[in-house]
PDB file of N, CA, C, O and CB in Angstrom:
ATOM      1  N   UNK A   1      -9.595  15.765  -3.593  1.00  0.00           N
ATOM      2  CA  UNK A   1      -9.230  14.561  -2.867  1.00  0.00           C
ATOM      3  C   UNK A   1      -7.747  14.634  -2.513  1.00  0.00           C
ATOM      4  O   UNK A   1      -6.878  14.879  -3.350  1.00  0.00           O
ATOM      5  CB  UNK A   1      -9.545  13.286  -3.702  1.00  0.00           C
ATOM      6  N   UNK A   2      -7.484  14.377  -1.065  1.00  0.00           N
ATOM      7  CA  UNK A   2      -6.488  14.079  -1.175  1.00  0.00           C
ATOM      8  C   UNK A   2      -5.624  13.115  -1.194  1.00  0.00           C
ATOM      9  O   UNK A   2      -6.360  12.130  -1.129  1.00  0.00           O
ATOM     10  CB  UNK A   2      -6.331  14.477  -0.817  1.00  0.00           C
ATOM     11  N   UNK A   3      -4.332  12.648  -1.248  1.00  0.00           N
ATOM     12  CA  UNK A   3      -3.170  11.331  -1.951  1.00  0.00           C
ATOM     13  C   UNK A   3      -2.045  11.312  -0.540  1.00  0.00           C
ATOM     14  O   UNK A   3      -1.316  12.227  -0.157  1.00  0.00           O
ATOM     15  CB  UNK A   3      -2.027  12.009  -3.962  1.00  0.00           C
ATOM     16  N   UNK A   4      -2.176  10.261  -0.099  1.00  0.00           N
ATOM     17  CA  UNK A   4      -0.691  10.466   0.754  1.00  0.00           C
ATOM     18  C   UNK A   4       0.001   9.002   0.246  1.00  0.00           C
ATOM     19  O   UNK A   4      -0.541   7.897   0.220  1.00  0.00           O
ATOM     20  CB  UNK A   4      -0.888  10.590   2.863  1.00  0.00           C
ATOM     21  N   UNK A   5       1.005   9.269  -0.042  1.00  0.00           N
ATOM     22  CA  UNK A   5       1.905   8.455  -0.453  1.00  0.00           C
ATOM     23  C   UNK A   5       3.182   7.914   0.601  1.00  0.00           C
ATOM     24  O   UNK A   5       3.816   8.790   1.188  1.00  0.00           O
ATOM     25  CB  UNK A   5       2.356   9.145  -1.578  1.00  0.00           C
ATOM     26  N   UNK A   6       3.485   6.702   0.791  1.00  0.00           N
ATOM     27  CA  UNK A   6       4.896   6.814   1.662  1.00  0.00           C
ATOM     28  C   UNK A   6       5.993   5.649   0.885  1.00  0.00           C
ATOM     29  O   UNK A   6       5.555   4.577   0.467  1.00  0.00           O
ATOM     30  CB  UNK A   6       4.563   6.311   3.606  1.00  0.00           C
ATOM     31  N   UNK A   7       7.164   5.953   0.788  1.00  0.00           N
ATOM     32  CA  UNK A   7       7.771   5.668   0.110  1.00  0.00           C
ATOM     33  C   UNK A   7       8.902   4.999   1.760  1.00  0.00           C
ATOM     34  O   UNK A   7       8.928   5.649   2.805  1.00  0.00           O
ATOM     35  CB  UNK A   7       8.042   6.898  -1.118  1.00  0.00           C
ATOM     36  N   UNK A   8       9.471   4.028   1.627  1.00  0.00           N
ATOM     37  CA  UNK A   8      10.140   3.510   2.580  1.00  0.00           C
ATOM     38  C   UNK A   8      11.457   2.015   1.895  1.00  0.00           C
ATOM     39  O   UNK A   8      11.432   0.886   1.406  1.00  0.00           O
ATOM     40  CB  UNK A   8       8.770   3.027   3.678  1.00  0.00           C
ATOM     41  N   UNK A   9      12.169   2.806   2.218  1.00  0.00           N
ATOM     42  CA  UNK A   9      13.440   1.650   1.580  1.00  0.00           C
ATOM     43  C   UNK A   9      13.990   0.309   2.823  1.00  0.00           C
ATOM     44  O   UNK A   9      13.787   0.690   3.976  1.00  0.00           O
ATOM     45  CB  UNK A   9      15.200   2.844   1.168  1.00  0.00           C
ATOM     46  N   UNK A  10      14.430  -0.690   2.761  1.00  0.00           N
ATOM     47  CA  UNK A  10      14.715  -1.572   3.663  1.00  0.00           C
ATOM     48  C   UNK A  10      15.783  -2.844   2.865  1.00  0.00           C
ATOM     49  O   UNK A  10      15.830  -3.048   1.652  1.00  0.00           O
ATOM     50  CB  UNK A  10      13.220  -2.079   4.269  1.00  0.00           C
ATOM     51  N   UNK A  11      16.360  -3.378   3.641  1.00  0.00           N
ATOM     52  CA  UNK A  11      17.354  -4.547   3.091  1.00  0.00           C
ATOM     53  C   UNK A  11      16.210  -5.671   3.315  1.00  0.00           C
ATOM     54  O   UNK A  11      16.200  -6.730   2.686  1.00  0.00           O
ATOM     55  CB  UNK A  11      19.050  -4.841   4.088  1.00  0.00           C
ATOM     56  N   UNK A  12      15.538  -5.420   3.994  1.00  0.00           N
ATOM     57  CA  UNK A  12      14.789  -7.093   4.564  1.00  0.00           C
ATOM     58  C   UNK A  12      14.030  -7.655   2.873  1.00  0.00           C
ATOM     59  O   UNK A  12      14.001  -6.789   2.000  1.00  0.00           O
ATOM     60  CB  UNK A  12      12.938  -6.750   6.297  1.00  0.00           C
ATOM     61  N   UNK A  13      13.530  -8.911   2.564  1.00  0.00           N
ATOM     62  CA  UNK A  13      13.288  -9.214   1.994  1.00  0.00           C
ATOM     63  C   UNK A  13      11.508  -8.486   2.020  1.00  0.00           C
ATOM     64  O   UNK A  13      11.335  -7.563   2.818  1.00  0.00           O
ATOM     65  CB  UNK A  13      13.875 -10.374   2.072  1.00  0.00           C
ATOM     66  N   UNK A  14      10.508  -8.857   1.307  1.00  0.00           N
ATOM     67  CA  UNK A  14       9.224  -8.121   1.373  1.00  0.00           C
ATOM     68  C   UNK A  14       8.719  -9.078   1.717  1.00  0.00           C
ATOM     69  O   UNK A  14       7.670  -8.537   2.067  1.00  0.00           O
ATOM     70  CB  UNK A  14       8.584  -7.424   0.292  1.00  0.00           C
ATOM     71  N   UNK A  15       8.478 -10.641   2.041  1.00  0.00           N
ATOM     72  CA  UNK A  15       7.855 -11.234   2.852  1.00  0.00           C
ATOM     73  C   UNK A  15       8.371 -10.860   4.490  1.00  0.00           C
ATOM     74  O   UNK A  15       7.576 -10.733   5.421  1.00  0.00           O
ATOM     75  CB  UNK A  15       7.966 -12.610   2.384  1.00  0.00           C
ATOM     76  N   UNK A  16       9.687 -10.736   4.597  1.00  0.00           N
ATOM     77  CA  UNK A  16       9.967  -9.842   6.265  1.00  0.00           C
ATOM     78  C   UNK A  16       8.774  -8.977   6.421  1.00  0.00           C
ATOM     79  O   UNK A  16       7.851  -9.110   7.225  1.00  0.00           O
ATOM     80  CB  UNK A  16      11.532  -8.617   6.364  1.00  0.00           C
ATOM     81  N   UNK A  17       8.957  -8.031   5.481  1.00  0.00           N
ATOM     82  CA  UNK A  17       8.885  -6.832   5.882  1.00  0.00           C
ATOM     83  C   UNK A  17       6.991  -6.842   5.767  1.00  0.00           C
ATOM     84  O   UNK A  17       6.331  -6.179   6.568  1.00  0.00           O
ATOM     85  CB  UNK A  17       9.947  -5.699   4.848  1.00  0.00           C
ATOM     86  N   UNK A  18       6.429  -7.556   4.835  1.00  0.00           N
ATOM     87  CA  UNK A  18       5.204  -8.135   5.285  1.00  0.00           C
ATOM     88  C   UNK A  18       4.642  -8.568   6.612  1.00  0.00           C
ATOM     89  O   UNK A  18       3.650  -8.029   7.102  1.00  0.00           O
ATOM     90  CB  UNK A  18       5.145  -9.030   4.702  1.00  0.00           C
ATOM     91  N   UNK A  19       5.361  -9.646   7.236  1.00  0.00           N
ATOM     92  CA  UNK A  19       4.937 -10.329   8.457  1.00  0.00           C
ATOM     93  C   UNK A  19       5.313  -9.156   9.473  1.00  0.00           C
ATOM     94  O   UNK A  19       4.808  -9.202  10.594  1.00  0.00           O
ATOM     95  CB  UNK A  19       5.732 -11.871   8.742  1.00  0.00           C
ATOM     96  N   UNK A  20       5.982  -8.338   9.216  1.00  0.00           N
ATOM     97  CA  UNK A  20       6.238  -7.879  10.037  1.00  0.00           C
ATOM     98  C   UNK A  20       5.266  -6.826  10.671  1.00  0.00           C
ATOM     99  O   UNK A  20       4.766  -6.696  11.788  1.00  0.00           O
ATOM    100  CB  UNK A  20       7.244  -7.627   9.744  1.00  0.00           C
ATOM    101  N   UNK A  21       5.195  -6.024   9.317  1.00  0.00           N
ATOM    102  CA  UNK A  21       4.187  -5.263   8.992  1.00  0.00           C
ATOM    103  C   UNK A  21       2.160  -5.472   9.844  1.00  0.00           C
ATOM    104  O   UNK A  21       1.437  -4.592  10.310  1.00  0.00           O
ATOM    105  CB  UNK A  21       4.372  -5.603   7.325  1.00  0.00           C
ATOM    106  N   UNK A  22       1.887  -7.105   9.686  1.00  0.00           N
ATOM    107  CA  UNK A  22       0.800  -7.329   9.615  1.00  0.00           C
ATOM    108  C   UNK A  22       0.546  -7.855  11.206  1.00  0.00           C
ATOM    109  O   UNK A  22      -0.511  -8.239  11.707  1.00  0.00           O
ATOM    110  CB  UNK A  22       0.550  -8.191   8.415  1.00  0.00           C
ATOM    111  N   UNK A  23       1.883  -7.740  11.822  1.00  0.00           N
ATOM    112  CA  UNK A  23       1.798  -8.009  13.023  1.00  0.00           C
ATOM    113  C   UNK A  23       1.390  -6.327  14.271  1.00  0.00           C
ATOM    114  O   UNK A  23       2.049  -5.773  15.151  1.00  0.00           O
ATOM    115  CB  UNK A  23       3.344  -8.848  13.179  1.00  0.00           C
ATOM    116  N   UNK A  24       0.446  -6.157  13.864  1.00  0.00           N
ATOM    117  CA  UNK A  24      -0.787  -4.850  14.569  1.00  0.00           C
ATOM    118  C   UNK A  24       0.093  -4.311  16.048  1.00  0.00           C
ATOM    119  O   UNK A  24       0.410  -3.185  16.430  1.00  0.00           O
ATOM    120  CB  UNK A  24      -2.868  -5.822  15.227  1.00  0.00           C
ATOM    121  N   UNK A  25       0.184  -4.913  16.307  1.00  0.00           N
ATOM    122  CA  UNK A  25       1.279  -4.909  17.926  1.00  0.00           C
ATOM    123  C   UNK A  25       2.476  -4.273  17.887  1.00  0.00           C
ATOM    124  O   UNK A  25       3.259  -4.092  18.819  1.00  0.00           O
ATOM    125  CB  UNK A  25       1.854  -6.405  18.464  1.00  0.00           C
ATOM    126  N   UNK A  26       2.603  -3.835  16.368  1.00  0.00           N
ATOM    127  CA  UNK A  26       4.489  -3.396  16.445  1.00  0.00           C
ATOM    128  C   UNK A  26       3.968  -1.790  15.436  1.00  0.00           C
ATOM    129  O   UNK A  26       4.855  -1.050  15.012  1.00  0.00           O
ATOM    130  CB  UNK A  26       6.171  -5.100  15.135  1.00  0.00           C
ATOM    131  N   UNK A  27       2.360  -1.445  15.166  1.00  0.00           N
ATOM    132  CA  UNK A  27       2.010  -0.283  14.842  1.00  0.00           C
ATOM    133  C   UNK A  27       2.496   0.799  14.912  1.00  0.00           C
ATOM    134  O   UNK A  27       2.677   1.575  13.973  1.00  0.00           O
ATOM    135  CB  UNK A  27       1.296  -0.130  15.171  1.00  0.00           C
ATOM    136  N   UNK A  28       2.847   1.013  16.423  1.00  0.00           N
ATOM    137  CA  UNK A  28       3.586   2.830  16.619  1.00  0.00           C
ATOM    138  C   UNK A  28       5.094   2.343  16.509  1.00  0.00           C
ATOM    139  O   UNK A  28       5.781   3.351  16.343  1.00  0.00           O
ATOM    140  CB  UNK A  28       3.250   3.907  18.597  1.00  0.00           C
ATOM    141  N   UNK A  29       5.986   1.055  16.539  1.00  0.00           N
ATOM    142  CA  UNK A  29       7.103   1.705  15.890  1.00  0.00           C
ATOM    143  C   UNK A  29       7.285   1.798  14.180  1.00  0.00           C
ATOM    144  O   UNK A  29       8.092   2.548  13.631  1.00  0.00           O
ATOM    145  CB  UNK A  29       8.253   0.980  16.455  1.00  0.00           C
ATOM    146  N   UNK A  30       6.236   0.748  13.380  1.00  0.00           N
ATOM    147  CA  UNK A  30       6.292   1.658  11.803  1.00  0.00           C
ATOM    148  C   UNK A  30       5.159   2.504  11.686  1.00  0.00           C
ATOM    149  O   UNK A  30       4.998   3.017  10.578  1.00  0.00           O
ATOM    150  CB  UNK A  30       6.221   0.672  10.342  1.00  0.00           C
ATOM    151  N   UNK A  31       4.559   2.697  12.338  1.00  0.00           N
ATOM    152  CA  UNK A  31       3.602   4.138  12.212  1.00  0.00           C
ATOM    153  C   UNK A  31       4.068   5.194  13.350  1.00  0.00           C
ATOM    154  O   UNK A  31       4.460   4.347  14.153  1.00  0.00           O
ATOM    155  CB  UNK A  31       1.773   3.785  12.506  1.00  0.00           C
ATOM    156  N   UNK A  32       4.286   6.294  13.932  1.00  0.00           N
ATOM    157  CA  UNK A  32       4.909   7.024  14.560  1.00  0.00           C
ATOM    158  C   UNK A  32       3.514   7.506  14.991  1.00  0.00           C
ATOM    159  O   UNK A  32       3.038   7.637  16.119  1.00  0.00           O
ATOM    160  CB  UNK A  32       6.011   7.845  13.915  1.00  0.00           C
ATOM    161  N   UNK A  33       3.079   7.696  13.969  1.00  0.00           N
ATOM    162  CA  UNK A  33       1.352   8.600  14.459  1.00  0.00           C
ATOM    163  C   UNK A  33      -0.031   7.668  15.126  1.00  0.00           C
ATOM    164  O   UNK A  33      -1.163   7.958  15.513  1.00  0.00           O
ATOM    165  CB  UNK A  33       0.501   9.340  12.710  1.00  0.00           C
ATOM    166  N   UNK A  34       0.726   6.498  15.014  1.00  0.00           N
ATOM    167  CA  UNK A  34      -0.682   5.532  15.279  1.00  0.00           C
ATOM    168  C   UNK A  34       0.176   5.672  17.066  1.00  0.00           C
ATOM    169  O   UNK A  34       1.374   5.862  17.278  1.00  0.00           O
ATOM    170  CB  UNK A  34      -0.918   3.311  14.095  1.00  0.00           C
ATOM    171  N   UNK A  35      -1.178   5.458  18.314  1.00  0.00           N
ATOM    172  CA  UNK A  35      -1.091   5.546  19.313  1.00  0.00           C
ATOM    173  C   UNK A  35      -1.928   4.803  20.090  1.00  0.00           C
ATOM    174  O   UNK A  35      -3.156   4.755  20.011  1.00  0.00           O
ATOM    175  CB  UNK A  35      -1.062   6.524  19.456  1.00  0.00           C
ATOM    176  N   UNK A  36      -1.080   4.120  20.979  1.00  0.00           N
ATOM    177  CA  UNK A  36      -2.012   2.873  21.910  1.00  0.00           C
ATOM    178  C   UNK A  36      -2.275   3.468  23.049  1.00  0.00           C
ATOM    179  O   UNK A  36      -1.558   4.079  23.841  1.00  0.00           O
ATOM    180  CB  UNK A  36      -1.251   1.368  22.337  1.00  0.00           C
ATOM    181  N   UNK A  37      -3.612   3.162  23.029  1.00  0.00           N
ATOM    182  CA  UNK A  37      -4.374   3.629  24.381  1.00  0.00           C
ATOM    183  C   UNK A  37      -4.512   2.277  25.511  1.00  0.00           C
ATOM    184  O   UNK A  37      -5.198   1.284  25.268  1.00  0.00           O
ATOM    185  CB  UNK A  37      -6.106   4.231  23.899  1.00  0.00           C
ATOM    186  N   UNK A  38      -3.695   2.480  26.802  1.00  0.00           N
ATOM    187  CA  UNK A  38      -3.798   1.750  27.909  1.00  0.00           C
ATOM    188  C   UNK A  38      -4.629   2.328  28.830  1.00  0.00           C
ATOM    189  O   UNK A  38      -4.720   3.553  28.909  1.00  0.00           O
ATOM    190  CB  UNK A  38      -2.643   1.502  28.429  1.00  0.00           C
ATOM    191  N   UNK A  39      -5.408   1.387  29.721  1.00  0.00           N
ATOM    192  CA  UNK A  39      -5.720   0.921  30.408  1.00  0.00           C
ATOM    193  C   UNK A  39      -5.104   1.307  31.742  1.00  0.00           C
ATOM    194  O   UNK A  39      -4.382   0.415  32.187  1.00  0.00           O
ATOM    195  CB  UNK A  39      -5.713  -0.042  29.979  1.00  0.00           C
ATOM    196  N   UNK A  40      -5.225   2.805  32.789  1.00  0.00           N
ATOM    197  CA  UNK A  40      -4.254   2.343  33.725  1.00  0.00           C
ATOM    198  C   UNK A  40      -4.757   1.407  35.312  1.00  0.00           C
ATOM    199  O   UNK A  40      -5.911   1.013  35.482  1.00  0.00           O
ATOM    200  CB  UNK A  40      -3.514   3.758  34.064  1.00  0.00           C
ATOM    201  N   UNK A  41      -4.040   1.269  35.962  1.00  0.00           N
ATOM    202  CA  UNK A  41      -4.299   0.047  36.465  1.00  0.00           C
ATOM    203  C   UNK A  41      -5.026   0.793  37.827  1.00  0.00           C
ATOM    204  O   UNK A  41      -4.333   1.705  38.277  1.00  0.00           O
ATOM    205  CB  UNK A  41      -2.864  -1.043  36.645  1.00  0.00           C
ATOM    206  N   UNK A  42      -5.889   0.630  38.315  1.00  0.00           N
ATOM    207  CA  UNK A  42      -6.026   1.441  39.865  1.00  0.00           C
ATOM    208  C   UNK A  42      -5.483   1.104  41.081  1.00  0.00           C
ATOM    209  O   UNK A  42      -5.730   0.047  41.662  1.00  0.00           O
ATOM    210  CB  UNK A  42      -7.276   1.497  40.319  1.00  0.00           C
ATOM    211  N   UNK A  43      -4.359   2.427  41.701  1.00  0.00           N
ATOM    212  CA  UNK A  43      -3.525   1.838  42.406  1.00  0.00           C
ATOM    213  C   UNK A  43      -4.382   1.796  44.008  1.00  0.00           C
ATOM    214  O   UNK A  43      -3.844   1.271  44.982  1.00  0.00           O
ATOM    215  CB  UNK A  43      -2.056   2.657  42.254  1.00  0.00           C
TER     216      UNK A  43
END
């Protein structure tokens, strides 16, 4: 099995860094690897 661990330091308090967190929309800038797929528009 494998374990991935991430370890991440911050000044914000942990309710910040909670809401912040749980807000799905701000994914690829604290996940780097998560990637949003758009929609392009037909020109």
């Amino acid at each position: 099995m494998i374990k991935v661990e991430r370890v991440m330091h911050s000044c914000r308090t942990r309710d910040e860094i909670v809401a912040y967190m749980a807000d799905f929309s701000r994914a690829e800038q604290w996940d780097p690897g998560t990637i949003t797929w758009r929609l392009a528009t037909p020109s």
